[in-house]
N, C-alpha and C positions, 0 to 999 in steps of 0.2 A: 608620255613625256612629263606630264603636271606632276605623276608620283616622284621619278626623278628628279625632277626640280625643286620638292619640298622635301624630300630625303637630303639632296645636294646644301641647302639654306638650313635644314635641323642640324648639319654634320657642320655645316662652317660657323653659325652660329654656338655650339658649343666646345669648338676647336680655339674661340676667340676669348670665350669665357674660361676654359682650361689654361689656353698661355698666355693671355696676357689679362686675367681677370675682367673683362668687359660682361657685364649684367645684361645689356642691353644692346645686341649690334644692329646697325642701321645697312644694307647691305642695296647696293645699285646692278640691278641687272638689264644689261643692255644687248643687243644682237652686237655680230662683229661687221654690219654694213653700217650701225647707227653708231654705233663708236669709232667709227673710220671717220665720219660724217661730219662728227662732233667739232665746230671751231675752238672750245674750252679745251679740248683732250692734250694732255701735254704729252710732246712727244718719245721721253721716256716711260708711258705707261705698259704695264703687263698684259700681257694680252692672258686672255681671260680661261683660256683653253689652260696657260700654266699653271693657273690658281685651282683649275677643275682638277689637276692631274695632282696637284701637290695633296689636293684635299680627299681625294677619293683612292689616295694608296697607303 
């Protein structure tokens, strides 16, 4: 899983740098029971599984 997850963060970090020129992404990885959790999390946020799918096809 560690391999996946720093494959997952190399592909979005340079997905961010291609479209929208960012040098440097700062990136938040949380489980989906701790982002349930979260009192800050607003309720329009994407859940995170869409961001996997969008980035990994």
């Amino acid at each position: 899983m560690a391999k996946l997850e720093a494959a997952l963060l190399r592909r979005a970090d340079a997905e961010m740098h291609e479209h929208f020129a960012i040098a440097h992404a700062t990136f938040q990885v949380e489980t989906a029971a701790l982002a349930g959790s979260c009192r800050l999390r607003p309720a329009d946020v994407v859940e995170s599984r869409m961001i996997v799918e969008r980035i990994t096809t």
